[in-house]
C-alpha positions in Angstrom: 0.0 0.0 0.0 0.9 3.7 -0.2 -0.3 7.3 0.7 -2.7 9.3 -1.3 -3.6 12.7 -2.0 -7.7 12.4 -1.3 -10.1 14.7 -3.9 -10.7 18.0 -2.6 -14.5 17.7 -1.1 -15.6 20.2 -3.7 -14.5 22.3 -6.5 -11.2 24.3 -6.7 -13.5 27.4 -7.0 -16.2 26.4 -4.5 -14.9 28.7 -2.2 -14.0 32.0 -4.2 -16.7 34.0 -2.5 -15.6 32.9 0.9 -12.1 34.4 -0.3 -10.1 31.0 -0.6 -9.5 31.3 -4.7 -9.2 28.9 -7.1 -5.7 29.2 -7.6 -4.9 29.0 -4.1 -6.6 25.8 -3.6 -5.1 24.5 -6.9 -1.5 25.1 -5.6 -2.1 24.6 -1.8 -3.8 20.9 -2.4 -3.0 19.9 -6.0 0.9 21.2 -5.7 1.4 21.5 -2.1 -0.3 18.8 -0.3 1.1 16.5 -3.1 4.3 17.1 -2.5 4.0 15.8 0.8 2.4 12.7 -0.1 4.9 11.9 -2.9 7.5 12.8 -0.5 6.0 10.1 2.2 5.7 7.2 0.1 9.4 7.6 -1.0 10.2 6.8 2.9 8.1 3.8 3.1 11.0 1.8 2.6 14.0 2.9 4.0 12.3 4.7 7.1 10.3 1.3 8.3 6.8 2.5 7.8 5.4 -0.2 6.1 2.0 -1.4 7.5 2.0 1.4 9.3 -1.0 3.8 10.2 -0.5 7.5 9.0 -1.6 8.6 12.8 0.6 5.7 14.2 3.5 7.5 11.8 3.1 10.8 13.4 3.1 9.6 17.2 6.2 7.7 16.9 8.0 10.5 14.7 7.4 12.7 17.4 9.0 10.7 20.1 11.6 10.4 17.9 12.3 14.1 18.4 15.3 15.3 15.4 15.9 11.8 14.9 11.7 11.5 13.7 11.7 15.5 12.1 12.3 14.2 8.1 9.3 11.6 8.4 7.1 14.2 10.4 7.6 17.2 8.0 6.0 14.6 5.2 3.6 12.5 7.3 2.1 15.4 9.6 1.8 17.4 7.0 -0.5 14.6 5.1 -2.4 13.8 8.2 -3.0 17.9 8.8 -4.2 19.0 5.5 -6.7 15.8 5.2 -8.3 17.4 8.3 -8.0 21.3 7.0 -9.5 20.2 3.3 -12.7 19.0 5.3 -13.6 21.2 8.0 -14.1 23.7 5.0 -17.1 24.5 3.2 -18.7 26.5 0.9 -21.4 27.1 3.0 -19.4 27.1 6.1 -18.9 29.7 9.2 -21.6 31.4 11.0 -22.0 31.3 14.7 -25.0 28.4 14.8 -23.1 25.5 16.0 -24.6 22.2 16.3 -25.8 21.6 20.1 -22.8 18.9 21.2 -20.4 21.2 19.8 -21.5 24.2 21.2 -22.0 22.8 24.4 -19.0 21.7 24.9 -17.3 25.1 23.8 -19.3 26.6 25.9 -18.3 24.5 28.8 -14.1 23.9 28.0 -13.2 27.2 26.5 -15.8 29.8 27.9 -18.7 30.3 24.6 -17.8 30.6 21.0 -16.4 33.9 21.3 -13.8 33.2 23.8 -12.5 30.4 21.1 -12.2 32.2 18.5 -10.3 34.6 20.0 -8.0 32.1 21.4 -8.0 30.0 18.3 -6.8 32.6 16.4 -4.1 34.1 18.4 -3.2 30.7 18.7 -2.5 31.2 14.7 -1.5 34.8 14.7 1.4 34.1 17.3 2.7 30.8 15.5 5.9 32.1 14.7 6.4 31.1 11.1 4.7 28.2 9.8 2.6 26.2 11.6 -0.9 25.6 12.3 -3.3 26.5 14.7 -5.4 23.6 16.5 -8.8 22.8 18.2 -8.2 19.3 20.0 -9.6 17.0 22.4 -7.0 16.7 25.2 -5.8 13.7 26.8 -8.2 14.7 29.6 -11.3 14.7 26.9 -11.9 18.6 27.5 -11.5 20.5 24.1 -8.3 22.7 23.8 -7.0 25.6 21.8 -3.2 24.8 20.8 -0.7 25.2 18.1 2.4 23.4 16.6 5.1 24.6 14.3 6.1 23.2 10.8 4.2 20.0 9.9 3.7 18.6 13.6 0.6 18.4 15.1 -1.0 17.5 18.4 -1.0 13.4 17.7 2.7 14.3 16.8 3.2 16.0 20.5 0.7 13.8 22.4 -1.6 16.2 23.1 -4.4 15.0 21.8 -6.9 14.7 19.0 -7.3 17.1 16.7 -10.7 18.2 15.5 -9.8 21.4 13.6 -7.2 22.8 12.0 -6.0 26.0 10.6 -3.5 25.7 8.1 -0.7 29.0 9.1 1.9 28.0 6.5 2.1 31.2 4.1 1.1 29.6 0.9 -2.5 28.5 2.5 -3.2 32.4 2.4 -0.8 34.5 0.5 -2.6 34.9 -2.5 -6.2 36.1 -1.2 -4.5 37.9 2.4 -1.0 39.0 0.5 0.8 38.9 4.5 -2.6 39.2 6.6 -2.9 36.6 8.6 -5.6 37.4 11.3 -7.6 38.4 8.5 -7.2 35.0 6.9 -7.7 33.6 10.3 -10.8 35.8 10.6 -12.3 34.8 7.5 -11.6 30.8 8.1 -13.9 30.8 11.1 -16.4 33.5 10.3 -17.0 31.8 6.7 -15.3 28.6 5.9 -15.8 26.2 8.8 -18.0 23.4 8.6 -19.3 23.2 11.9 -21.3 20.0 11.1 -18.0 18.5 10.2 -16.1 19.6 13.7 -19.2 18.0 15.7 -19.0 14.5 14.1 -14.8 14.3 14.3 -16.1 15.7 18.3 -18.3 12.4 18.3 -15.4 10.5 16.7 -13.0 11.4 18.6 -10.6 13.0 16.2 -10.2 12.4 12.6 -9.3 8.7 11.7 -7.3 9.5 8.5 -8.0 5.7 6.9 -4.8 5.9 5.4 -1.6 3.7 5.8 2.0 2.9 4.3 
């Protein structure tokens, strides 16, 4: 077996009028995201990751600390952009959140307003690239955290991540030119699925389905 790039979940100009252009998404998935995935599967063999899960792959390249960082860089960033690419949505953002969901905001992080505010400093302070992350804990309450480069919070053990903002320059360059809180902005006010963050909430993370 080997990786794959997964189909975007709708077109490459599905969310122009939410200000994510077709050209981005054509370079940030079809170029970008690719890369990562070709990238993997040229270390199935002499890295030992055959059989392996793609979230199995990121835990134990994280242990590895330096020694794990050339594996990470290609399988975290796999594993992160299948969760960004579907916690978006052309008919995504708003404030209505589905009642799990919002209950549970509302209960680990203070109401929807006090997470968004986190969740985005959380990706406004990244130094870099990075990402910015909403997570189930190891202690099941939903946090706001953030990672550098292509690691994420299975990567660092922190938890299970349940959405993602992708921080990296390229995800945003071309419709926020150097603007990041206004990308950041514009990802939760109009792009997020919520539907989508409630079910991986009932799942308890994303479960990639993907292995070396």
């Amino acid at each position: 077996m080997a990786f794959s790039l997964p189909p975007l979940p709708y077109s490459h100009n599905a969310l122009a009028a939410q200000s994510m252009c077709q050209e981005t998404l054509e370079l940030h998935h079809d170029k970008h995201h690719n890369a990562y995935v070709t990238a993997l599967n040229g270390l199935i063999e002499s890295k030992g990751l055959a059989g392996k899960s793609l979230e199995q792959i990121c835990a134990e390249a994280g242990k590895a600390g330096a020694e794990g960082a050339p594996v990470l860089n290609q399988a975290g960033q796999h594993y992160n952009h299948i969760l960004f690419w579907q916690v978006m949505s052309p008919s995504g953002g708003g404030d209505k959140l589905p009642a799990r969901l919002a209950a549970k905001i509302d209960q680990d992080l203070g109401g929807l307003a006090q997470f968004k505010e986190a969740f985005k400093q959380a990706g406004v302070t990244q130094f870099g690239s990075g990402w910015a992350w909403l997570i189930i804990g190891t202690d099941g309450k939903l946090k706001v955290t953030k990672t550098a480069n292509g690691a994420n919070p299975i990567s660092t053990g922190e938890g299970q991540p349940i959405l993602g903002a992708d921080v990296w320059e390229h995800a945003y360059y071309l419709d926020f030119r150097n603007v990041r809180p206004g990308y950041l902005d514009n990802f939760l006010n109009k792009l997020v699925d919520w539907s989508v963050v409630d079910s991986l909430l009932a799942e308890g993370g994303l479960k990639s389905g993907q292995s070396a």
